[in-house]
N, C-alpha and C positions, 0 to 999 in steps of 0.2 A: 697575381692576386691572391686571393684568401684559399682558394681550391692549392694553389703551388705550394703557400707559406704551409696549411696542413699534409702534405706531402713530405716537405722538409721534417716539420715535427715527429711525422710516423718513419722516418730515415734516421732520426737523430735517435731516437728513443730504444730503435731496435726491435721492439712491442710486433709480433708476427701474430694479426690478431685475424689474418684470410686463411684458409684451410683446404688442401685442392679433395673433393672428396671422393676422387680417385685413388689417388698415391698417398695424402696426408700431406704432402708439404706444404710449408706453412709461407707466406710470405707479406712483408710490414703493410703495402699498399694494395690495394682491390684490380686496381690497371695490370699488376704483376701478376697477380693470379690470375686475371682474364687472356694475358697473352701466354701463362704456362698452361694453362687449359686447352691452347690449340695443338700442344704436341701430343695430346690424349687423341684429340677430333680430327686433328689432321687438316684442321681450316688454316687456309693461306688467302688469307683477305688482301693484304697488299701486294699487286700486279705490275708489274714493270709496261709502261704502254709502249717499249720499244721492241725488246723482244717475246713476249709475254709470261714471262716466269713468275711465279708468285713465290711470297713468303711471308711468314708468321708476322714479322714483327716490322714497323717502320724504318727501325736502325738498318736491317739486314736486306731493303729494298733499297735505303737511303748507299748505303756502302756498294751495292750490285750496280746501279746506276753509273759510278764512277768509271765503270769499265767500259760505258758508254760516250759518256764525257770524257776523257781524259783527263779527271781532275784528282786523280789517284796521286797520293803524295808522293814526292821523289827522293830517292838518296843524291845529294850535291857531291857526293864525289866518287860512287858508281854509276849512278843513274839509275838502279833497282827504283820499279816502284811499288806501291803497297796500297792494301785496301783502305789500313788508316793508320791513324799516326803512331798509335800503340806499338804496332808491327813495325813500324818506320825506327821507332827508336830505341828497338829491339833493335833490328839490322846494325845501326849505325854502332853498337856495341863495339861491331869487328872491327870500323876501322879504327878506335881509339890506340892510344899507346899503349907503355906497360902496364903488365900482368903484375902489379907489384906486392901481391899477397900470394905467398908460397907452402904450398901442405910439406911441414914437418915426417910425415910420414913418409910421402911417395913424391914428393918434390913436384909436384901439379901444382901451377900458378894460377892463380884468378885475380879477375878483375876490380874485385872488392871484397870487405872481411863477410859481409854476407851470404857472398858465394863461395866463398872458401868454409865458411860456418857449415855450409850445405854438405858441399862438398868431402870436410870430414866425417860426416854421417856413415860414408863408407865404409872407415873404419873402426868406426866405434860400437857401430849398428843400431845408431840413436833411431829411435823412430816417433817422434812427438806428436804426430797427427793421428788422431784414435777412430777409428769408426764405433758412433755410440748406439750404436744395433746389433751389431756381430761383436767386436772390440777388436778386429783388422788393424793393426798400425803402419803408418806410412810414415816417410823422409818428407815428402813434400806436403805443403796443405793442396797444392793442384789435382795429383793422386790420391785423396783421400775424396777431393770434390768426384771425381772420375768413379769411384770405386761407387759412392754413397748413390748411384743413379743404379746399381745394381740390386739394389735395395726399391728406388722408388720406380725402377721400370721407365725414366725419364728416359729418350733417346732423339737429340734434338739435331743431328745432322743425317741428311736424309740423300740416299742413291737418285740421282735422275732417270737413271737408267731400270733399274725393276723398284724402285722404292723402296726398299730395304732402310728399313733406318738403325742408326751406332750412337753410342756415348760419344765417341770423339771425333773429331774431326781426322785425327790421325786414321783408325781402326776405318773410316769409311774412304780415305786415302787409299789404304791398302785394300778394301774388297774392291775399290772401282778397276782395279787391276785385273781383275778377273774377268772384268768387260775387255778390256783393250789389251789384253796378254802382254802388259808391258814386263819384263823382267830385267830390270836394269842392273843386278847384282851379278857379275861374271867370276867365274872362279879361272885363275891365270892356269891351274895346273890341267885343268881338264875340259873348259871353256862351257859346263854346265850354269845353266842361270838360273836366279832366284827374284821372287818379288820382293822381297824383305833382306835386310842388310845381315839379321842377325840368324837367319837360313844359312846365307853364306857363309858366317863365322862357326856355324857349327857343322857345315859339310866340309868346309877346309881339313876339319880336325880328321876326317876318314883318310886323309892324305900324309899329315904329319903323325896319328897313331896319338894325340893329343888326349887325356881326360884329366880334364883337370876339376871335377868334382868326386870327392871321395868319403868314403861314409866312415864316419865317426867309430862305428861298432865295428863294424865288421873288413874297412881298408878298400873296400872294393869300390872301382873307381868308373867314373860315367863320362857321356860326352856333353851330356846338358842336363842342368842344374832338374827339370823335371822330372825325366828317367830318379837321381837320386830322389828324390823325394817319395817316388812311388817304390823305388826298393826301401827305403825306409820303413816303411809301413809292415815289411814283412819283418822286420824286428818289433814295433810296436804293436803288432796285430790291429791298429784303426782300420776300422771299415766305416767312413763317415755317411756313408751313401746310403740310404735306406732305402727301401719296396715299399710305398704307401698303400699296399694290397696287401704284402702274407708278412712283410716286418723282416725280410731278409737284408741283410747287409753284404755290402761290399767296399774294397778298399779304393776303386778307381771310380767315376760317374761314368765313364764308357761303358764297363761292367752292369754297370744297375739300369742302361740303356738300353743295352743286349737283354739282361734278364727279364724286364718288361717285356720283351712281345711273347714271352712263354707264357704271360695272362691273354695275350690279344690277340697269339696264333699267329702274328703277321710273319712273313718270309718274304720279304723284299729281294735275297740277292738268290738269282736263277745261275746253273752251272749251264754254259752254251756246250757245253759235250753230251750232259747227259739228261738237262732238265728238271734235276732234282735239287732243290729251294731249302734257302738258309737265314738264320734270326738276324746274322749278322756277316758282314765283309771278311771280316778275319777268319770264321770257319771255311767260308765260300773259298777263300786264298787256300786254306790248308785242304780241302778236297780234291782242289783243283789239280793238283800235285799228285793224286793217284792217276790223273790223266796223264801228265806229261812226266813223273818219275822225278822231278827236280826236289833234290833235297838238296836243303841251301843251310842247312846246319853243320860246323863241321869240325873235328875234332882237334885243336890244337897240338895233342900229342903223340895222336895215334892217325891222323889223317879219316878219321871213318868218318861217313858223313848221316844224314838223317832229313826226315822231312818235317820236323815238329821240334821248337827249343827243348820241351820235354823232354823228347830221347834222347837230346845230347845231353840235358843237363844231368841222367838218370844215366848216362853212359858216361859221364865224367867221374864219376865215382868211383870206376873201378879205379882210376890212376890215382883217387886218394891214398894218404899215408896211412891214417887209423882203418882198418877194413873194420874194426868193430863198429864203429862211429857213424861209417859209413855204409853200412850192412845191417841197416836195424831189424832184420825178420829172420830170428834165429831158429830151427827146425829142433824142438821138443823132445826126439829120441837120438839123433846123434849131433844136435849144438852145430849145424854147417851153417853158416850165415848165405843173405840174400840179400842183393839191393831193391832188391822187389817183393811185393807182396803175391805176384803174381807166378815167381819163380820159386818161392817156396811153399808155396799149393802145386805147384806141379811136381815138384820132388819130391813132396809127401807122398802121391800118387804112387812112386817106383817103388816106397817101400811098402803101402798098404796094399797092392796090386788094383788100385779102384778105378774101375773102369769111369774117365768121366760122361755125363748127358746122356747116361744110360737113363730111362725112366721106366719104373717097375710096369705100366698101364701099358701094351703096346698097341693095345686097340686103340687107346686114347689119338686124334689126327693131330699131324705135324706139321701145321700151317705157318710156323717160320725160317725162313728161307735163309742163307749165308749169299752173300752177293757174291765171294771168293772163292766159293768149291758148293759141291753138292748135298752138303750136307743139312737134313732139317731137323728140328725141333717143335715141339710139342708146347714150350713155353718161353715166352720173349727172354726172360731173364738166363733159358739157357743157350738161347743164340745170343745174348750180348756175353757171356761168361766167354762163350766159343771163340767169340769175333776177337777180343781181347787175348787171348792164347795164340790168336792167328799172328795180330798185331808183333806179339813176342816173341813167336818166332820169327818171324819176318826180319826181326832186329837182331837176335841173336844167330843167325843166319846172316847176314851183311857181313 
């Protein structure tokens, strides 16, 4: 009737004149913004009266029924069945004939010139689908729908299990795993398993000694595409990640994660040895290590090993070729280079005879303590100067 035929005219026209005024999405008819509204409220009006599951929308109760019924479509010549016929005839893709559109490039065949169209993407790095909020570009327009919910905070598939809701139906695939510890990805060489496929493809490469991402500037090569991205960054110096509190940046968002609880004090992670609490995981891991002595850093050329990437990457220096280059703290009266800043304040000491954390006041009290020896201090910055010398020797001593 006249209600449908206006329906059609606001579909035909494209005219997006509903407005959700949560998110801003816009959409042509009123009924579409009234069932996008329910993934703000979290209402599920439509009830299955067999098992009682509810859901958002008519379609998504109409489709869940089938699994009741048995009227789930079928493949005629696996017998695979499907929720609908979209999916059905996706399926049926496989068993078609030939592939008879072939990539010029890498000799990958597909099914048609629009998948092969796609498909060249790869190599050309075309990316036509644009996000027009950030300007993100994407190969697929699917991935670009996917992306643009990260913008509107829409997340429309939802965990049964704690309710957690995801953009995709994939992404909420893979956290339901975490329910049911399924790890279906086996690695043949060492029979470790993974939830995700491409886990797997990148623990292989610890086997085969594999990187095959390597940086443009500087040659050095990684085992997944993200690792280089973040070394990148130490050539461009971006720190895209800001402190909406004091305006610090940094170059990772786990960084600017950590940095946050140094406004809010928090310490979530407790060491079970000694009880003494950390902003984040990573320091808690590298404390822990004064406990049990494992240093898991280790020197490719000289076998020395260390408990902190730091010290090996600041111990690798010495097997550089330019010592100048690599020695940048050069001592003012006889020009001896240092790969530290910390070793040539101490070798200036031998020639000025200066005693250090002497403090002229000695009545002044010495209320900070060294956890590693007996010694205290009279002000925090000369037990952190001390603790630091400690650390140095420790290494130069190994």
């Amino acid at each position: 009737p006249e209600n449908t035929h206006r329906r059609e005219i606001l579909t035909h026209t494209g005219k997006k004149s509903y407005s959700c005024s949560q998110c801003g999405k816009s959409f042509t008819r009123p009924d579409s913004l009234i069932v996008h509204q329910r993934t703000h409220t979290g209402e599920k009006s439509y009830g299955c009266h067999k098992c009682g599951k509810s859901f958002t929308t008519s379609s998504q109760l109409t489709l869940h029924q089938r699994a009741h019924t048995g009227e789930n479509p079928c493949c005629d010549q696996c017998g695979k069945r499907y929720t609908d016929k979209r999916s059905l005839t996706k399926h049926q893709k496989i068993h078609e004939g030939v592939k008879s559109h072939c990539c010029s490039d890498c000799g990958k065949r597909c099914k048609s010139s629009s998948e092969l169209k796609i498909h060249q993407r790869v190599h050309t790095g075309e990316k036509p689908y644009s996000c027009d909020q950030c300007g993100k570009s994407f190969t697929h327009s699917s991935n670009l729908k996917t992306h643009q919910r990260t913008h509107t905070g829409e997340k429309l598939h939802h965990c049964s299990d704690c309710g957690k809701s995801f953009s995709t139906s994939q992404t909420l695939k893979l956290h339901q795993r975490t329910h049911t510890g399924e790890n279906p990805y086996s690695c043949d060489l060492c029979g470790k398993s993974f939830s995700q496929a491409d886990q797997l493809i990148i623990h292989k490469r610890v086997h085969t000694g594999e990187k095959p991402y390597s940086c443009n500037q500087c040659g050095k090569s990684f085992t997944q595409s993200s690792s280089l991205n973040r070394h990148q960054i130490t050539h461009t110096g971006e720190k895209p990640y800001s402190c909406d509190q004091c305006g610090k940046s940094f170059g990772r968002a786990y960084y600017l994660t950590e940095h946050k609880q140094t406004h809010t004090g928090d310490k979530p992670y407790h060491c079970s040895d000694c009880g003494k609490s950390f902003a984040s995981l990573r320091n808690l891991t590298q404390h822990q290590r004064t406990h049990t002595g494992e240093k898991p850093y280790s020197c490719d050329q000289c076998d020395k090993r260390y408990s902190h990437s730091s010290g090996l990457i600041k111990h690798q220096k010495i097997h550089a070729g330019d010592p100048q280059k690599e020695k940048p703290y050069q001592c003012p009266r006889c020009e001896k280079s240092f790969t530290r800043l910390g070793s040539l304040k101490k070798h200036e000491r031998t020639q000025t005879g200066e005693k250090p954390f002497q403090h002229n006041n000695t009545q002044e009290e010495k209320t900070y303590h060294c956890s590693h020896c007996e010694n205290t201090f009279s002000q925090s910055e000369e037990l952190k100067s001390h603790e630091r010398i400690e650390r140095l020797c420790s290494d130069l001593c190994f």
